[in-house]
N, C-alpha and C positions, 0 to 999 in steps of 0.2 A: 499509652498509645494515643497518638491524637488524631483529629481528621482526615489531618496532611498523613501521616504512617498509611492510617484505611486506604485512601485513595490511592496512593501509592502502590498497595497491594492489587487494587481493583482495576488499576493501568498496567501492571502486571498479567492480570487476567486478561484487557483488553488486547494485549499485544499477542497474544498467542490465535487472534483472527486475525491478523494483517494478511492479508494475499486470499483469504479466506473466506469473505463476506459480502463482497461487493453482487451489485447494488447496495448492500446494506452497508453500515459503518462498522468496524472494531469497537466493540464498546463490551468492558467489565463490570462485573458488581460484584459487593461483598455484605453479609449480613452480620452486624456484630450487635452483642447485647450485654452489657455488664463489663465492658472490654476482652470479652471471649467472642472468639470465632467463630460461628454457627455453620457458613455455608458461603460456597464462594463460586463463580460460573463468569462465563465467555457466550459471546453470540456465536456458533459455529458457524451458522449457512444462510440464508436467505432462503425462509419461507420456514426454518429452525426458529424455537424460542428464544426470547429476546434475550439480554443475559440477567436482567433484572430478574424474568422469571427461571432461570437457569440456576441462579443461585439461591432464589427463596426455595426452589426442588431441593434442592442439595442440603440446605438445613432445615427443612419439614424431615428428610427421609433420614438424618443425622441424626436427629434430635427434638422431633415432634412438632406438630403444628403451634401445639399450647407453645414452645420454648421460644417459638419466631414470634410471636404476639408482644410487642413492646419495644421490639429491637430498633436498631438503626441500618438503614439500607445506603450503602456508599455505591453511587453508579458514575461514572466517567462523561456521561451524556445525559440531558434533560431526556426519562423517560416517555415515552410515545403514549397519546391520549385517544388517538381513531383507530379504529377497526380497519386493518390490514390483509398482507397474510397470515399474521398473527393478531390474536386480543389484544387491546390496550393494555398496558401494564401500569398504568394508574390504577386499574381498575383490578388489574392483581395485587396488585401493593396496600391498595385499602382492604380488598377478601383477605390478606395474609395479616393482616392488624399490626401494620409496621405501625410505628410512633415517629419515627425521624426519618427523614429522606434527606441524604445528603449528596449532589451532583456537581461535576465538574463545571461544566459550561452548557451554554443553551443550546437548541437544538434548530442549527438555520430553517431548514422546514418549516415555513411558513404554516402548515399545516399544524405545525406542534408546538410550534416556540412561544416558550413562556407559558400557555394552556398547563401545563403540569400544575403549575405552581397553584394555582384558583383552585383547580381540582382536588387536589392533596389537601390543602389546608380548609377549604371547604368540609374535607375530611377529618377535622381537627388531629392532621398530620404536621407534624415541624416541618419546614423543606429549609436547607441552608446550598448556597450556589457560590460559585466561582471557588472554591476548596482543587488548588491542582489545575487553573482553567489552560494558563500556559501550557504546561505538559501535555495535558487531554487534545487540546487543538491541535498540537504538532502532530499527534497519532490519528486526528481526524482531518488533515486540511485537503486530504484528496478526495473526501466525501464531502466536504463542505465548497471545494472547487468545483465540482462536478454541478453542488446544488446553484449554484450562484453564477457559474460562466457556461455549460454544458460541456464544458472541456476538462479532461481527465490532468491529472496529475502525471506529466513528465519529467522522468529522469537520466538527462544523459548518461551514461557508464562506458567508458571507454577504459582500455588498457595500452600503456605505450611505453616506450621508452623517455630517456631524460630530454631528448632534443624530440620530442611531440611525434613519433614517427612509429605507425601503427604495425610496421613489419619490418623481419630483422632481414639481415643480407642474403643474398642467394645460399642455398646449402645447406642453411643454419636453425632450420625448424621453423614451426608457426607458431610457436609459442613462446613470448615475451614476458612472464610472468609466470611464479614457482606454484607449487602442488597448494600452498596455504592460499594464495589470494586467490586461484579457481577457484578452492572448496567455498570461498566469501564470497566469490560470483555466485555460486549456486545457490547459496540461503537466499542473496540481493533476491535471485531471477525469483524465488518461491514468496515473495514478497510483493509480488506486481502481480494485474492481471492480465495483460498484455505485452507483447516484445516487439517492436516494432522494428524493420528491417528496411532496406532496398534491396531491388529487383539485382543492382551491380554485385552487393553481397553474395545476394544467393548465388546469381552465376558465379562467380570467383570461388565463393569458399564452400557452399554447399553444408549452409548451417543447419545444424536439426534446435537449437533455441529450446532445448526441452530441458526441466528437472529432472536428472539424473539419480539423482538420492535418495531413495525409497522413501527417507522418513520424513524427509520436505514433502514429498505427496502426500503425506496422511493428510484426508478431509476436504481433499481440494483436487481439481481439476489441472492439466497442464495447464500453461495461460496460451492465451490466444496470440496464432504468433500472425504478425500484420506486414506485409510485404508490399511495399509502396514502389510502382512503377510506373512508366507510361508505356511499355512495352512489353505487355502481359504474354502474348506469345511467343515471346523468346525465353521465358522461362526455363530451366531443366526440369520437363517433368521428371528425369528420374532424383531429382533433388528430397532429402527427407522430409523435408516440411509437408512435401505433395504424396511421398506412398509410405510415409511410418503408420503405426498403431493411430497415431491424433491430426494423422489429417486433414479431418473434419474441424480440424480447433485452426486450419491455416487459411487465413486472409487476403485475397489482394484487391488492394485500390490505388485509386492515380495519387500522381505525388502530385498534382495541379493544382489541389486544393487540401493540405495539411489539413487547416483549420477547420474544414468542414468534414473529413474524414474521420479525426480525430472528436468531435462533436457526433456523429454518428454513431463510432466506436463506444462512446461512453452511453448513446441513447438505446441503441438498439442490443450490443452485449453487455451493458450495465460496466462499464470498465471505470473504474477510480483511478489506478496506477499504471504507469505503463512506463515501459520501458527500452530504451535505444540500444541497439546493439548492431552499429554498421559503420562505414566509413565514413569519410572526413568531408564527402561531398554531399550527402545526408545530414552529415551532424547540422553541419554548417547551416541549411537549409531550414531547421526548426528553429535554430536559435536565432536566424536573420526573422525569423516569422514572430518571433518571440512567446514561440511553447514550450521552453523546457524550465521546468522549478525547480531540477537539482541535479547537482552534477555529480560524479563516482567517477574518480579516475585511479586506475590501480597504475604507479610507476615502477617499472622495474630500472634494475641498475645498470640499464645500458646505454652506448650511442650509436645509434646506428644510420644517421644519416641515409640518404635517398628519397625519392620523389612523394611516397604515401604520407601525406602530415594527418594527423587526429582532427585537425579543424580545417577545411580546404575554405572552399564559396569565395563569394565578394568579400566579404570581410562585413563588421556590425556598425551598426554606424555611431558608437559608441561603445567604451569597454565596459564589460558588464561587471560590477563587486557581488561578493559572495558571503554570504555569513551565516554563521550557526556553523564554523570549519572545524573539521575534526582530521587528525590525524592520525593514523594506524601503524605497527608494524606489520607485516603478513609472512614473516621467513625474512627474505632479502628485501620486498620489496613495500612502498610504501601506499596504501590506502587512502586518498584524500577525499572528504565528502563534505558538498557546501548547498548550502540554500539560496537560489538568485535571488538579490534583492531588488 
């Protein structure tokens, strides 16, 4: 096993707090010594232990204090050095008698970045960096967005037919897309911590925007659903967002200022990820502002012509390319997911 393997496993671990941890980042660790695996750990929550010390628990209680003394600690994020709502974990890392610290990528937090390293070795700790930095960062760039613009990570996600048109013909249901690419909506939504809507949505369709899946809920909250209008009292109060169980998790602000709601959103409920689930006069409106980092379009195998298009507004004033494109089948239909560049 090499470093890259460790890491790999410990991006593993960090993937299972996506949608999970905000304010805080997704970040794994894994403690190996003699190339056996001691103990492995995820940051669950914010205000929850880091996963640095998540994982040295897990092989203290495996396998003893004495057997973690010497080892090597594989972490996905340059571990935090100040006192938070948790202790420093340099400072558990040296109490645990690690010998090697091995980290993905730095840690933008001015706060922390790069201090590990002084710390550690000062500690006459090894520390080795950039092991997996690409991968790490893709799992961190909604927390590193948030730290650097105050703006959260957006993802359009729209579902539509082949000629771009978000609803089928009179008669014929509201559903555009087969039982496999919903169940792949529902992981997406468990993924974000925000759903961001319009006011025209809700009246028309009367979304309830909530994880459906019991086992997507584990550990985590519904995500905050955000209804962007400029005509708040025309709402349907009897609409789900306003009298289901989570309520209290439903948002509205004007759509006047995106950019400043969205900065809000990310300051005040700690939001990283969020995510679009409205029409085409909405879409259009983030991506002419230029907030959306990535797009999810579920295509089904239809044509259905008529006036709803997926992308309405003025139009961009340039075409936007996409990369890091992934292809899916889902059943019938097909799953495309890209990163603006």
């Amino acid at each position: 096993m090499t470093d890259e393997s460790w890491m790999e496993l410990a991006l593993s671990e960090a993937a299972k707090g996506v949608g999970k941890t905000a304010p805080n980042p997704p970040v794994g660790a894994v403690v190996v010594k003699h190339d056996v695996l001691l103990g492995c750990g995820w940051h669950h929550a914010a205000g929850r232990p880091h996963a640095e010390r998540e994982a040295l628990a897990d092989a203290v209680e495996t396998h003893g204090a004495e057997a973690v003394r010497g080892a090597t600690l594989y972490i996905t994020l340059e571990p935090c050095s100040t006192q938070g709502r948790t202790p420093p974990c340099t400072q558990g890392i040296i109490d645990a008698g690690i010998a090697r610290v091995v980290y993905a990528c730095v840690d933008r937090n001015p706060d922390h970045a790069g201090r590990a390293d002084e710390i550690l070795t000062r500690a006459g700790i090894e520390v080795v960096t950039g092991v997996c930095r690409d991968d790490a960062q893709r799992l961190l760039r909604p927390f590193f967005k948030v730290r650097e613009t105050g703006l959260p990570w957006v993802i359009w996600k729209s579902a539509m037919s082949l000629d771009g048109r978000l609803t089928r013909p009179p008669g014929e249901g509201q559903w555009l897309t087969g039982e496999a690419a919903r169940a792949d909506v529902q992981k997406l939504r468990s993924s974000v911590d925000a759903v961001l809507t319009s006011g025209e949505t809700v009246r028309r369709d009367h979304p309830a925007l909530t994880i459906r899946v019991p086992e997507l809920l584990e550990g985590r909250l519904q995500p905050w659903r955000i209804v962007f209008t400029d005509a708040p009292d025309s709402l349907p109060k009897e609409a789900p967002l306003f009298c289901d169980a989570w309520s209290d998790r439903t948002l509205v602000r004007s759509g006047r200022d995106l950019a400043g709601s969205l900065r809000a959103l990310a300051r005040e409920q700690g939001v990283l990820t969020a995510m679009t689930e409205a029409g085409g006069v909405f879409s259009a409106a983030l991506f002419e502002a230029g907030l959306i980092d990535e797009v999810v379009i579920y295509y089904a195998p239809l044509l259905c012509g008529g006036p709803v298009p997926a992308l309405a507004g003025n139009g961009l004033p340039q075409s936007l390319r996409l990369g890091e494109t992934q292809y899916i089948q889902l059943g019938d239909d097909i799953r495309f997911r890209g990163v603006v560049l």
